[in-house]
C-alpha positions, 0 to 999 in steps of 0.5 A: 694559859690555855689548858690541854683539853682546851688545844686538843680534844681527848679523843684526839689525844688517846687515838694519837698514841694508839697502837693501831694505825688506823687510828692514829691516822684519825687522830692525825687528821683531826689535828690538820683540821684543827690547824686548818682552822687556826691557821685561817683565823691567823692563831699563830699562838695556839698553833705553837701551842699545839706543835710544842705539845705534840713534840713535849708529850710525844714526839720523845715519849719512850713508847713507840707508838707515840711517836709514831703518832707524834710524827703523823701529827706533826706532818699533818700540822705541816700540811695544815698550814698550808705555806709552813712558814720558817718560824714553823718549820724550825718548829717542826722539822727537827723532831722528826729529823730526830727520829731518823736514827730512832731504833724502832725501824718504823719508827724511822719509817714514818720519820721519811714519810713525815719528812716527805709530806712536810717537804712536799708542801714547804717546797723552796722554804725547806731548802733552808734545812737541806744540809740537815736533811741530807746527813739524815738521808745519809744516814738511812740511805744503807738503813738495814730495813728495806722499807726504809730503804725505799722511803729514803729514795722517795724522799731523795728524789723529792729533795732533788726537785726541790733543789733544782728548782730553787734559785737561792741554793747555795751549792759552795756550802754543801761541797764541803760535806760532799767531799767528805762522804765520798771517802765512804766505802759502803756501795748504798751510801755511794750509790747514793752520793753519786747520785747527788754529784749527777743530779747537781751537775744537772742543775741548770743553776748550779755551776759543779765544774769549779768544785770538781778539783775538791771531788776528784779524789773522792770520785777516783776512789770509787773507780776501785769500787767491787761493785759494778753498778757503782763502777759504771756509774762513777765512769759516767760522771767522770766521763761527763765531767770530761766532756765539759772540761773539754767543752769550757774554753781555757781561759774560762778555767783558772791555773788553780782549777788544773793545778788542784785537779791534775795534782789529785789526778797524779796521786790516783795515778799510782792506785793498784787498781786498773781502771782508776790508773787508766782513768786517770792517764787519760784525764791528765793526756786530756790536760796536756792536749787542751791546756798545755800552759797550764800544767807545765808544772806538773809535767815532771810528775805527768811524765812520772806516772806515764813512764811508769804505768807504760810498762803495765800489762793492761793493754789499755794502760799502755796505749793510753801512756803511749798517747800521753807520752806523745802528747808530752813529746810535742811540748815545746820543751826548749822554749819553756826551757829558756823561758824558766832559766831566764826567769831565774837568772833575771829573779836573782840578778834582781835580788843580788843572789846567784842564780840557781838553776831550775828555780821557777820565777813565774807560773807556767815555766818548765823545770827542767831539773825535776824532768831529767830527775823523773828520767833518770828515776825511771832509768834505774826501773827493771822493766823494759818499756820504761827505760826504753821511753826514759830513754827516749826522753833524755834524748829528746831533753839533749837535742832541745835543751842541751845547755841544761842537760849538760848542768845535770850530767854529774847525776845522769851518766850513773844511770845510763851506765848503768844501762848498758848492762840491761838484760834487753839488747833494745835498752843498751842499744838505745842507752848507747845512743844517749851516750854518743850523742852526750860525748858528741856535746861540747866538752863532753867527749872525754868525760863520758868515755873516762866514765863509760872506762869506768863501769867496767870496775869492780867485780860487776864491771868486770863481769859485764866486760866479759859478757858483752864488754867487746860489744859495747866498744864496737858499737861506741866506735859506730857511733863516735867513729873509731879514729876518734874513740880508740885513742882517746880510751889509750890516752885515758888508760894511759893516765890510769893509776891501776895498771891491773885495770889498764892491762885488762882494759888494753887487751880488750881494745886489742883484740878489738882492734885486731877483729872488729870490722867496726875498726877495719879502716884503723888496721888499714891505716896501721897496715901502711904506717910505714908510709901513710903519715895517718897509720903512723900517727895512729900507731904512736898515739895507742903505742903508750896504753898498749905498753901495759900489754906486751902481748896487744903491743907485739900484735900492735906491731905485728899489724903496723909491719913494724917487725923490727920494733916487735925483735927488740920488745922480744928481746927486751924480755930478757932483763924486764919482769917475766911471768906466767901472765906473760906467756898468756898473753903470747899464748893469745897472740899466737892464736891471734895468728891463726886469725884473717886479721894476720892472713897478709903476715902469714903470706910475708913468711914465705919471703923471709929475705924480704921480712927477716925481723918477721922471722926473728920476732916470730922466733923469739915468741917460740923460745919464750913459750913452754912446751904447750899448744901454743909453742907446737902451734907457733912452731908447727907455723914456722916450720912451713917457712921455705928452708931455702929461703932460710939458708939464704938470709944473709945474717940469720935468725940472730940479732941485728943491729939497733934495728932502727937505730933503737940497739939502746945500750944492748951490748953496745954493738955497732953495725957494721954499716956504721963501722965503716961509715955506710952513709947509705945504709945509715940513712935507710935505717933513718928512714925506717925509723918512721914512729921514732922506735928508740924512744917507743922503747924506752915508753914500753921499759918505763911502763913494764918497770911501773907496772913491776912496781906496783905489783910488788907494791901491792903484794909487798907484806904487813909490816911486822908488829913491834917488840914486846906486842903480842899478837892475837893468839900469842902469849910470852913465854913463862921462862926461858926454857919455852923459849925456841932454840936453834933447834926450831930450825934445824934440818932433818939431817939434825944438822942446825944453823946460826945466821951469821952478821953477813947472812943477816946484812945480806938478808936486810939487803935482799929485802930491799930489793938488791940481789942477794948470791945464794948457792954452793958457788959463785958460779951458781948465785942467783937472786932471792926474785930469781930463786922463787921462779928460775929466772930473771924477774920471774913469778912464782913464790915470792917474786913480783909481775906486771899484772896482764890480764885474767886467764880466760881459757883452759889454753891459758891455764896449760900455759901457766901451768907449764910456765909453773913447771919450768919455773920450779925446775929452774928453782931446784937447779938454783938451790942445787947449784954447780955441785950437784944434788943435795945429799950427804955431802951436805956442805954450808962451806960455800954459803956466805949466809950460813956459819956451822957451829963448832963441833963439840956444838954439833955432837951435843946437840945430836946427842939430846935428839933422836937421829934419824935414818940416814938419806939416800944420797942425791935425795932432797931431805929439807931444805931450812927456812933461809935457804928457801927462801 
């Protein structure tokens, strides 16, 4: 074994660890010579020797300055052999890749020197430790010492060389480690990196745009950097990157290639940051433009990203979404469209399942579900521009791909409802569109208008029919033609089970009906009903949905001149349900009147011979009114009807007979043209009859009565709980003397009551519906409905009516109001009855209801309770619980 001295000299050793630099180098020189000769006499052995030497004694010595010196030496050992051979090279180079991450910072220093010079003269063998160099490099690159710093970058660039001019380095083995680091934050290590990624795609010999999809997203990530310099590098290579793909013909680039790289770009779209959101919509317009085929299945989530980046506040983004956009738009969606449902079809008919839509069967295909997914996604969004553009899109996707839009209709009518109530005009503009050009498919018409009837449920739908519900409808009937839309919504609120909704609904129609000049031609038609076969239809067709509306029906008939028809609704109104929302609704149609709309039926009152009914219809609207605006109005109108033409009427203002033929069992009066067999006049009566107007009568009862039904229905109490359970708050009485008396319900006369078995079979049966007599005569009975409100079917306490619509104005709060007033006029009339005032002629003798005590009952009774002063005769003191009721 060859001893110490025997390799190095002494001298050679004490200078290596030397705290001086100087002769540290000396030694280091020494030890190049001393190679130098080795290596010329081929003494591979000593030359082993003295490197292992080096590295066991100094190049891991706790003292710096020996492996500052180990370090020295070992380069110039490198340097002494010339060519380094692999063998040395493993030999050498990890010890000083060791000392990269040494603590003494000159320690490190000399580490980059060392590697520097072995690098220098190994030249291609060293690319064999290029991944170990680079982690080292990696590390130091952002190294707190800026000498070290500057080491780093002469190293850098060395290895750089060295890597272009090498042929055998293998660029797939380091993308791996690349794409890791480019997660990095620092600005140094990605300054550095970026450097690397430039430098490689620069290499005549290294092919980088294959393995851009593994770097994408690392690069992307840098776009957000703060740091300029790093911004404006990353652009470049991006942008360089770009230009290549764009250079590289389509078919020299694999599916995989864009389906990785646009998948990588879609989830960088989203980025809070500006510059990488813009980056990359253009990355994926570029996509689109040069190789549509290839990213068709990722056009839903194209698409995605360009909807909702469109709406940005960035100008740049915008337009570059707008071209994105367009170029999505020029697809030819309905020739992938067929091409994916066949491929679906032909794929499950081949394996005996039923084929689903949608399913992609090959590569290259559109899904057309995902894209009306997308749409309708971004139909939902608050910003105008992208609802606008989703907009845009559904109709585009309607006109190509009909038949598939129409298998997802069921998830895109809610959305596009939900449209029209946007706060942009622009929006439900367009929404209103799609939606015409959705009814105008095959099957759809009926469909769409029963969902667009729909969306005015509920306190929001109501809410929006009140802010811009006669809008909608006008701008609908544009698009669908109004002969077409407003029978269809009367037949779908025929069939309406929520007549409060249908009532509602009708009288909006009516008055657009009555004022839209979108419907001027249909109120022509009903204007010559009598003689168009058109306008008559027209009139029988809306005639049973505007029943839910007595006010919108007598204006139907109003401008159809069907003045006969309209005197028997009017006195109709005689034994159907009367209300307060009733007399809104006249209340309306007398300022309805007052419209251009009427201006020919206000002109026909100056000819009361020619139009009487007019005159008797008119007439009886006055005697339902109160006394309010609408009733002084009404009759401020009349009273401009020429007096003499009045007197000249040949059977007055009184009713006639069935006017068309429609006197359906009223009093069972006959004209006297059918007494004495006027054939003549009797088939002129015929012949007016040109909608069948008896049986429209008897459509408008039926209605009126469904609709007094279900009010009552609905405002019909809780049943009452079973004996013996306790409600909540009630407790049972401890014993018999808390149990109520008579006295509980005694008047404030002290003058108690029992029911008797008739007042309570006649209680039972008022209950039921059946009128039950109660007053001081029989001349003054009167229903318990009639009792609560002064008349027959009226509404105030406990009385049911037709619901008819909200009150809108303060015009239509006097008219309840003095509706109410008359009302409760009416009931104390009721209660009083033929015997006047209540006072102290009190008497239950006429009431079948009541059965007074004996009078020994009375005087003990009024003996345990203190009296009272006596009432003022012809004042109300009380009235008991049942004979309020």
């Amino acid at each position: 074994m060859v001893a110490s001295d025997e390799l190095l000299p002494a001298a050679v050793l004490r200078q290596i660890g030397d705290k001086l630099y100087e002769k540290r180098k000396f030694a280091a020189l020494d030890v190049e010579q001393l190679i130098k000769r080795l290596a010329a006499q081929n003494d591979q052995h000593r030359i082993r020797l003295i490197i292992d030497k080096l590295i066991s004694e100094y190049s891991f010595s706790s003292q710096a300055n020996h492996r500052k010196g180990a370090l020295l030496c070992l380069a110039a050992a490198a340097v002494g052999l010339g060519e380094p051979t692999e063998v040395h090279l493993r030999q050498i180079v990890p010890p000083v890749l060791a000392s990269f991450t040494d603590q003494d910072a000159r320690v490190r220093y000399y580490a980059c020197e060392a590697l520097y010079n072995i690098a220098k003269v190994a030249r291609s063998t060293f690319i064999l430790f290029f991944n170990e160099v680079f982690d080292a490099m990696f590390r130091l690159c952002a190294d707190s010492e800026a000498n070290v710093q500057n080491a780093v970058q002469f190293l850098d660039a060395l290895i750089k060389d060295i890597a272009a001019d090498c042929t055998n380095f293998e660029v797939a083995a380091f993308i791996p480690k690349l794409r890791d680091y480019l997660r990095v934050t620092n600005p140094h290590k990605r300054q550095f990196l970026l450097s690397w990624v430039e430098a490689l795609d620069s290499m005549p010999n290294v092919k980088m745009l294959p393995h851009l999809p593994a770097l994408m997203d690392g690069l992307l990530s840098m776009l957000a950097e703060p740091v300029r310099e790093v911004r404006a590098t990353v652009a470049k290579c991006l942008k360089d990157f770009l230009a290549e793909v764009r250079a590289t013909s389509e078919a020299d680039l694999s599916v995989e290639f864009f389906s990785r790289l646009t998948a990588t770009v879609v989830d960088r779209a989203g980025s809070p940051d500006e510059l990488t959101r813009l980056t990359s919509i253009h990355w994926l317009r570029a996509f689109v433009e040069l190789a549509p085929d290839r990213v068709l299945p990722h056009v839903p989530a194209i698409l995605g990203v360009v909807l909702y980046n469109i709406s940005s506040h960035n100008v740049d983004i915008q337009r570059e979404c707008a071209d994105a956009n367009a170029a999505l738009l020029r697809l030819d969606v309905g020739v992938y469209g067929a091409a994916a449902r066949g491929a679906g079809a032909e794929g499950a008919s081949g394996t005996g399942v039923t084929p689903v839509f949608g399913a992609r069967a090959a590569v290259g295909n559109l899904d057309i579900p995902a894209i009306l997914g997308t749409v309708t996604l971004e139909m939902r969004s608050e910003m105008e521009a992208t609802r606008l553009e989703a907009l845009r899109w559904l109709h585009f996707l309607l006109a190509r791909t009909q038949e598939l839009v129409l298998e997802q209709v069921g998830r895109l009518l809610p959305p596009l409802l939900d449209s029209l109530s946007a706060p942009s005009d622009a929006v439900v503009t367009s929404a209103l569109g799609v939606l015409a050009a959705l009814a105008d498919c095959p099957g759809q018409f009926n469909p769409v208008l029963v969902a667009f009837l729909d969306r005015f449920r509920g306190e929001a739908g109501f809410a929006l029919l009140q802010r811009s519900g006669s809008s909608l409808v006008r701008r609908l009937c544009s698009h669908l033609g109004a002969a077409a839309v407003l029978p269809e919504l009367g037949a779908i609120l025929q069939r309406d089970t929520d007549m409060s909704f249908a009532s509602t609904m009708v009288s909006v129609l009516n008055l657009i009906l009555l004022t839209g000049p979108e419907l001027a031609e249909l109120r022509d038609q009903l204007r010559r009903a009598a003689v168009d076969p058109a306008g008559a239809k027209l009139f029988t067709v809306l005639y049973p949905s505007w029943c839910y509306s007595a006010g919108a029906l007598l204006s139907l008939c109003f401008v159809a001149q069907a003045y006969d028809h309209a005197v028997e609704i009017v006195h109709a109104f005689a034994d159907l349900p009367f209300g307060a929302e009733l007399l809104v609704q006249i209340d309306r149609l007398v300022a309805l009147l007052e419209t251009p709309c009427f201006t020919f039926l206000r002109l026909q009152l100056l000819e009361p011979r020619k139009h009487p009914s007019l005159l008797r219809a008119l007439y009886g609207l006055l005697m339902l009114l109160p006394q309010c605006n609408a009733f002084r109005m009404l009759n401020a109108r009349l009273q401009a009807v020429p007096t003499l033409e009045l007197l000249q009427l040949e059977d007055g203002l009184g009713p006639t007979f069935g006017s068309h033929m429609g006197g359906v069992a009223r009093a069972g009066q006959l004209h006297p043209a059918e007494r004495e067999g006027d054939v003549a006049a009797t088939a002129a009566v015929t012949k007016s009859d040109w909608a069948g107007f008896p049986e429209l009568l008897r459509v408008f009862r039926a209605a009126q009565l469904r609709q007094y039904e279900a009010y009552t229905e609905q405002r019909r109490p809780q049943p009452l709980m079973a004996i013996g359970t306790p409600g909540p708050g009630v407790t049972f009485a401890a014993n018999v003397t808390d149990r109520p008396t008579t006295l509980s319900t005694a008047d404030k006369g002290g003058v108690p009551y029992v029911v008797s078995p008739t007042a309570a079979a006649g209680l039972a049966a008022d209950a039921t519906g059946l009128p039950a007599r109660v007053g001081t005569s029989a001349s003054a009975s009167i229903s318990v409905a009639q009792l609560g409100a002064g008349g027959p079917g009226a509404t105030s306490g406990m009385s049911a009516r037709p619901a008819g619509g909200p009150l809108g104005s303060s015009g239509d709060a006097q008219v309840a109001a003095a509706a109410e007033a008359e009302e409760d006029n009416a009931a104390d009339a009721a209660v009083r009855g033929s015997g006047g005032p209540l006072g102290d002629d009190l008497s239950f003798s006429d009431n079948p209801f009541l059965t007074p005590p004996a009078a020994a009952d009375i005087r003990q009774m009024q003996l345990q309770q203190p009296q009272p002063a006596a009432p003022n005769r012809g004042q109300l003191q009380h009235i008991s619980s049942v004979g309020s009721t």
